[in-house]
Every structure is written in C-alpha cells, then in structure tokens.
C-alpha positions in Angstrom: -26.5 42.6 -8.2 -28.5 45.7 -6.6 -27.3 47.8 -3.7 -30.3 49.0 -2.2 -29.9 48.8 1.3 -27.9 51.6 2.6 -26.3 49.7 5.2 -24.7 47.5 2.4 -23.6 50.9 0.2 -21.1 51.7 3.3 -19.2 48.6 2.2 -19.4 48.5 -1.1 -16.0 48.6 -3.2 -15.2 49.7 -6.5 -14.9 45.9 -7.2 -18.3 44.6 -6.3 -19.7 48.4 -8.6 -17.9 47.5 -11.1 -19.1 43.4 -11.4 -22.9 44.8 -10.8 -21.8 47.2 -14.4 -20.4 44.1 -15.8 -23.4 41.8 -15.0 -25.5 44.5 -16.9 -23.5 44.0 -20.0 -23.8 40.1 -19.5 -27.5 40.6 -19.2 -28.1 42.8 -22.3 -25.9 40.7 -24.3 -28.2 37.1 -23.2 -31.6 39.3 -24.2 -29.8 39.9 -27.5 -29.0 36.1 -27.8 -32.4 35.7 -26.8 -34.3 37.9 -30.1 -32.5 35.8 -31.9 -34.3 33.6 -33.9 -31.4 31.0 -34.7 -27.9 31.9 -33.2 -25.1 30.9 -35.1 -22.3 29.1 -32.4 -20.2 32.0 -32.9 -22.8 34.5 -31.6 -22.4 32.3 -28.6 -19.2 32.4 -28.2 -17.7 34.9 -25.1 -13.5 35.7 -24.9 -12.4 37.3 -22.2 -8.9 38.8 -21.2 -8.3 39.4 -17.2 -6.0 40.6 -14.7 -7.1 37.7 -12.6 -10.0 35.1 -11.6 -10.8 38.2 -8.8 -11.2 40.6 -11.7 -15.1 42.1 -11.6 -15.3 41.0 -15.4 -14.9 37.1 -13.9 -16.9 37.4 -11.1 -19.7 39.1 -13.1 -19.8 36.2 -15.6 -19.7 33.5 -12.9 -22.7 34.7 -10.9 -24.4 34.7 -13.9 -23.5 31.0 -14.6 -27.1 29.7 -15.1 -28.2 32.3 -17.4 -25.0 31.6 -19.5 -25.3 27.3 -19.4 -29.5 27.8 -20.6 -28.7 29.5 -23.3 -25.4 27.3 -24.1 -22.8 29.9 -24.0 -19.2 28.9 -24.5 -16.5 30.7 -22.6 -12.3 31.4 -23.0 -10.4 33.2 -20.9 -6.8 34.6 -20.9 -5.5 35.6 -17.3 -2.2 37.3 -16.8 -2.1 36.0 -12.7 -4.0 32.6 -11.4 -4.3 33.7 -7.9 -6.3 32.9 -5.3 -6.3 30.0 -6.1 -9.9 29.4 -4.8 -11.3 32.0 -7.4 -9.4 30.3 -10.3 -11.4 26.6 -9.0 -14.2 28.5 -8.8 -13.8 30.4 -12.5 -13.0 26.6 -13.9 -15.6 24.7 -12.4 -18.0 27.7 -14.3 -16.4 27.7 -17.5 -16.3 23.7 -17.7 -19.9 23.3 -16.8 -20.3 25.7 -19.5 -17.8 23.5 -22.0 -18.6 19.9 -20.9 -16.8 18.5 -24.1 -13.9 20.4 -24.3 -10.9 20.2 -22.4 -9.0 22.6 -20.2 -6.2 24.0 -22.1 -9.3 24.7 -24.8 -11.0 26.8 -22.3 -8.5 28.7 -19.9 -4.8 30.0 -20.0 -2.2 31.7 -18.2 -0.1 34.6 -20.1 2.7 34.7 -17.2 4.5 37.8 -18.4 5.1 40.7 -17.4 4.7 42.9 -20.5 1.4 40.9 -19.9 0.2 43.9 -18.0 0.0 46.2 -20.4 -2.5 44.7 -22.5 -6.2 45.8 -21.3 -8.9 44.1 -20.1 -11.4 42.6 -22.1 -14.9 40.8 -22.8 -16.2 40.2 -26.4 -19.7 38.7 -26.2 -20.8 36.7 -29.3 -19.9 39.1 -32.0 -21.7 41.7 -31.1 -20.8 43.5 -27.9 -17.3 44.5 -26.7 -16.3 46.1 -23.1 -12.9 47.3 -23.0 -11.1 48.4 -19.4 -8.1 49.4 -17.8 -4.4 48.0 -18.5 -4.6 44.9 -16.4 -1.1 47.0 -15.0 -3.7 48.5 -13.0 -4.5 47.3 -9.3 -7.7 45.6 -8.0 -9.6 48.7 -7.6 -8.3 51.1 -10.2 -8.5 49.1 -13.0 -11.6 50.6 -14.6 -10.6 54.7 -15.2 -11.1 53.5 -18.6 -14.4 51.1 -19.2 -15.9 51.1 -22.5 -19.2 48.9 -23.2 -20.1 49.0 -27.0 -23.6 47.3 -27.8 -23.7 47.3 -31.7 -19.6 46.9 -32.4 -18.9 44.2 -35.2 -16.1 46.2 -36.0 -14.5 46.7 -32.4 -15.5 42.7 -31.4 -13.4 41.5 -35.3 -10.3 43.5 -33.7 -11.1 42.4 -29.9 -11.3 38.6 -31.1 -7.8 38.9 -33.0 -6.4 40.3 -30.1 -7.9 37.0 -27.6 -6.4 34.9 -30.5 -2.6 36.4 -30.0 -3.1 36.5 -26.5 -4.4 32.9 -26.8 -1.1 31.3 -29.2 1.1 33.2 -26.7 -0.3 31.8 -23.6 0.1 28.3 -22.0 -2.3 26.4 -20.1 -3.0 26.2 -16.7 -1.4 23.5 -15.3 -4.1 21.1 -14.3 -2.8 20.4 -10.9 -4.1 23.9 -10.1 -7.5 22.9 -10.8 -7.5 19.7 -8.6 -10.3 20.5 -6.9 -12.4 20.9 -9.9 -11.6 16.9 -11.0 -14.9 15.4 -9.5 -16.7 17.7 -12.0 -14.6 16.7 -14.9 -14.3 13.1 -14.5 -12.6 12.5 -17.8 -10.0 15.4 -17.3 -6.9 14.0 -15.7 -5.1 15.6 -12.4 -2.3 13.7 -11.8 0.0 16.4 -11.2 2.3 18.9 -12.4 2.3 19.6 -16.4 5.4 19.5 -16.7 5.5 20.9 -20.2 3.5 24.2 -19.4 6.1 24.4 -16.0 8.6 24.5 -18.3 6.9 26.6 -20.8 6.4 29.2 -17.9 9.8 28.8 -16.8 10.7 29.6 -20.1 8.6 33.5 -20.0 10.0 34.2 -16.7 13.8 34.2 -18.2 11.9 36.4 -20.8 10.8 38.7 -18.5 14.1 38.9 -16.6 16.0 39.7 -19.4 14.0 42.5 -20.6 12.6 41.1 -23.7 8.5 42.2 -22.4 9.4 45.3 -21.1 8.1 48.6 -22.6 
C-alpha cells in the first residue's frame, strides 16, 4: 500500500499508515521465508493477537492473502472484540483459504474479557520476526504510540508465542454462526447455528468481568 497521490494523503488515517507499516513487516518476513532453502512448518507459522478483525495488523495480513497462500503460510488469531461482523467473514474466509484442513476453532478465537484489553497487540511471524503495539485498551486510531518491529528476535518471538498460547487456552471459539457467510468456502465446516457451548463459555467470562475478577 503506497500513498503517492496527494489527493489520497488528505484522507489518509492513522489506520490505513499504520496497515501500509504492517504490510512492510509481512513483506520482509515472506523474502525471509523465501532465502530459505527448506522452511521448517514452524517458520511458517504466523500468531497474531488483535483488538479486532478492523485492527491495521488484520487488514495488513489479508490484503496480502496471495503472497501468504503461495508460500503456504498458516495463520491463528486471538481477537478480544468480533465486530463488524463483515471484517471478521472477511478475516475467516483469509485465514481458512490459508488452513484448508483445519477447522475453525483451530484457527480463530474470541477472548471476550475485559481485562482482555490490557494485553497488547501482536504479530509473531515464523519464528523469526515479532511486532509488538499498543494495549488493545487503546482505540482504533491510537493504538500504535507504542509499535515495535524486531527482524532477528528468536528470543522476543519464544516469549510472544507463549503469550498467543495463554491467550489461546483462555479463549473460546467463535461461534460458527458468526461465520455463516464463510460456509460455501468451507463445505465440510458445519453452520447450523448457535454453539451453544462457546455461548455459554462466553456467558461464563462476562459474569467474570462483572464481578471484578479481570480488572486491574
């Protein structure tokens, strides 16, 4: 994503600056993949922890959807809100074309909590590379006063991937009525309706949150 056209850099928002910085990272990370001479699976393996499916690290990694499927990149993500709705369709359809053998609740989940927010945003890239932003407490706009892109972090990336994997346990998955709309891409994937194991399991944090038990 370039902005060259003055006309368009009157109506450009931190957003849309901050995907175009995040779509740099995605690129330097696939020319890595691409010097590699055999790339173990976990080298193409990318976590990533988000505010939501509007967050600039999302958006970033779905407009560079093509890039990611030829080289056979396998994405998670953790979101702490699933609105719009048409952005989370849109992040699933990516992510499952991505992951044609794996099903949803192996790919995308939902930590509905409030103390949620206070984790940061994140994006680990094979083990390798590992950007690190804002408290997703932040709003759209704001979220990136801190932005941190480390290239050669093995180190940063072991801590970033425990962290996905706590998030990860914690969280439930999306329900799969959300991704309806996503069905005639996954034939095999069933959207019947309501889970009503992960309603209840989000029921379940929302007392949590009410009674104080995320709060800082």
């Amino acid at each position: 994503m370039q902005f060259e056209n003055h006309d368009h850099q009157d109506h450009v928002t931190p957003d849309l600056i901050s995907q175009s910085r995040h779509e740099t990272n995605f690129r330097e990370y696939l020319d890595w993949l691409d010097r590699q001479d055999d790339a173990d699976p976990a080298a193409r393996q990318i976590t990533i922890i988000a505010r939501s499916p509007r967050s600039p690290v999302i958006q970033a990694m779905c407009a560079l959807r093509g890039s990611l499927g030829s080289r056979q990149v396998c994405v998670q993500i953790v979101l702490s809100d699933v609105d719009p709705e048409k952005a989370l369709r849109n992040t699933w359809e990516v992510i499952s074309d991505l992951s044609k053998d794996r099903e949803h609740g192996d790919l995308i989940r939902w930590a509905n909590s409030q103390g949620i927010l206070e984790a940061h945003e994140q994006l680990v890239l094979g083990q390798q590379m590992c950007w690190l932003g804002d408290a997703m407490r932040r709003e759209p706009g704001r979220r990136d006063g801190f932005d941190k892109f480390d290239i050669d972090a093995p180190q940063t990336c072991k801590l970033s991937i425990q962290s996905f994997a706590a998030m990860w346990k914690y969280a439930s998955p999306v329900p799969q009525w959300m991704l309806r709309e996503a069905s005639e891409r996954r034939p095999n994937a069933t959207f019947a309706g309501p889970d009503q194991r992960a309603l209840a399991t989000l029921s379940f944090f929302r007392q949590l949150e009410k009674s104080g038990t995320f709060s800082h």
